[in-house]
C-alpha positions as CSV (number, residue, x, y, z in Angstrom):
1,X,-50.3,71.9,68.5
2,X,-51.3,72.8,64.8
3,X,-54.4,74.2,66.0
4,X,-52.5,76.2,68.8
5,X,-50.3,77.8,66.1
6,X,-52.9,78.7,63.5
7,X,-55.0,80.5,66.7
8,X,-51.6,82.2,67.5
9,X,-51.0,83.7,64.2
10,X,-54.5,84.8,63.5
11,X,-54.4,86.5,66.5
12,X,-50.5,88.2,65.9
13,X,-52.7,89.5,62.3
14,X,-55.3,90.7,63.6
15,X,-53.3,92.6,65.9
16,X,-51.3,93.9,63.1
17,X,-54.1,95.2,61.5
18,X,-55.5,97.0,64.2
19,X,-52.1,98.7,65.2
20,X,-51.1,99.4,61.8
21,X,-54.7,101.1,60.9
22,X,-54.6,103.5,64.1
23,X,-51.1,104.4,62.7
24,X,-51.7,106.2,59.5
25,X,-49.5,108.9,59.0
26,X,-51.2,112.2,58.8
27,X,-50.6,114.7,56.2
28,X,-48.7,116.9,59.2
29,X,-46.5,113.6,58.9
30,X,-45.7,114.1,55.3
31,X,-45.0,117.6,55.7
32,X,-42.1,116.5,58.4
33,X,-41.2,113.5,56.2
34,X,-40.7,115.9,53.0
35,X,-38.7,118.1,55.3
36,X,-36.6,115.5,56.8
37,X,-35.9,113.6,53.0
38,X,-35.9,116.3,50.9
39,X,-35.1,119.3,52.8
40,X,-38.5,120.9,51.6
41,X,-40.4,123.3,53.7
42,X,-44.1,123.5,53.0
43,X,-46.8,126.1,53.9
44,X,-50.0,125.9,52.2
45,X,-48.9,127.0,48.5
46,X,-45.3,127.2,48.3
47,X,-42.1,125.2,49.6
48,X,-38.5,126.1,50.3
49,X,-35.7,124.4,49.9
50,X,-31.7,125.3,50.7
51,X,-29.6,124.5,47.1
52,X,-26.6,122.6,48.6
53,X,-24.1,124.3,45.6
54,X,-25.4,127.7,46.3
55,X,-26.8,128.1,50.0
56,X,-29.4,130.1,48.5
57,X,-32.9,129.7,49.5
58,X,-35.4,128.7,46.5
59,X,-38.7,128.5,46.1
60,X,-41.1,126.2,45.2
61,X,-44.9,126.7,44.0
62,X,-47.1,123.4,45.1
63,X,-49.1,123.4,41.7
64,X,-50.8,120.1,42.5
65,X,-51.5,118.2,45.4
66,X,-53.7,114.7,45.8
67,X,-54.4,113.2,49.1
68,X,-56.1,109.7,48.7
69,X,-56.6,108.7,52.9
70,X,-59.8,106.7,52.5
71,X,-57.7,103.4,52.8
72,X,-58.1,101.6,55.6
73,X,-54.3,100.6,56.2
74,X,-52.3,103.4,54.7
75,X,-53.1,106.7,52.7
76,X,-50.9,108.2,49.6
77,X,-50.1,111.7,48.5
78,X,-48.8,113.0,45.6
79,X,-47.4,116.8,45.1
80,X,-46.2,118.3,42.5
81,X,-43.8,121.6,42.6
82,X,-42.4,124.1,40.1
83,X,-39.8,126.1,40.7
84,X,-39.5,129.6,38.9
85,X,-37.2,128.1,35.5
86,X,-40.0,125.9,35.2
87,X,-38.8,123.2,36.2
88,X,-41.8,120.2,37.6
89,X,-41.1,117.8,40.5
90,X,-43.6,115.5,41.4
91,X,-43.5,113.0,44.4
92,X,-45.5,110.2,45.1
93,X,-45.2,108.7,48.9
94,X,-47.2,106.3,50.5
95,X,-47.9,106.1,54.3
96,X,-47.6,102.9,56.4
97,X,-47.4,102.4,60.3
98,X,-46.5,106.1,60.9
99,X,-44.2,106.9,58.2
100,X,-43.9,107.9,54.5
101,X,-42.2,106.0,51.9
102,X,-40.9,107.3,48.3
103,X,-42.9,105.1,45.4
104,X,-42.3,107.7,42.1
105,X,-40.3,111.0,42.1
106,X,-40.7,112.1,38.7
107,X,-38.7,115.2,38.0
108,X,-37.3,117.8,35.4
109,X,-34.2,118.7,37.7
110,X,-33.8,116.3,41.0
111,X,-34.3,117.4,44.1
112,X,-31.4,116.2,46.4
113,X,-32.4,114.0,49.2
114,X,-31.1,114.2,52.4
């Protein structure tokens, strides 16, 4: 029965593996994930954002950006953004089994999440 149950959960691994490797998130995914968390927009080189105490529409200059996807399980990204007082924002995400997930948000003035 012992023998049964180690061959059970070696198999229920190995299938976790496999499912959670063909579902990386993309960096499409992170775009949508900082959209959904933070309210951020991205294009190529700049985001926007709505300021909940104004309803004005700011922008935001991507001056870094740092894509590490060469891990087998999961990938990370890291952005940073600067909006026009100066003021730096960086986020750190890391993507499992088709979603992002906030590991450092470093910041000079806090970016609301949703």
């Amino acid at each position: 029965m012992k023998k049964l149950l180690n061959r059970l959960l070696a198999m229920l691994l190995c299938a976790s593996l496999i499912y959670s490797a063909a579902h990386r998130p993309t960096e499409q995914d992170f775009n949508r994930w900082l959209k959904n968390e933070y309210g951020l927009s991205c294009g190529p080189a700049s985001c926007t954002m709505k300021d909940q105490e104004s309803d004005e529409y700011r922008t935001l200059i991507i001056t870094g950006s740092k894509t590490k996807d060469g891990y087998l399980l999961f990938n990370t990204i890291s952005r940073t953004f600067e909006g026009k007082e100066g003021n730096q924002t960086v986020i750190k995400a890391i993507g499992f089994l088709g979603s992002y997930y906030t590991l450092v948000e470093e910041s000079d003035h806090i970016i609301p999440s949703g």
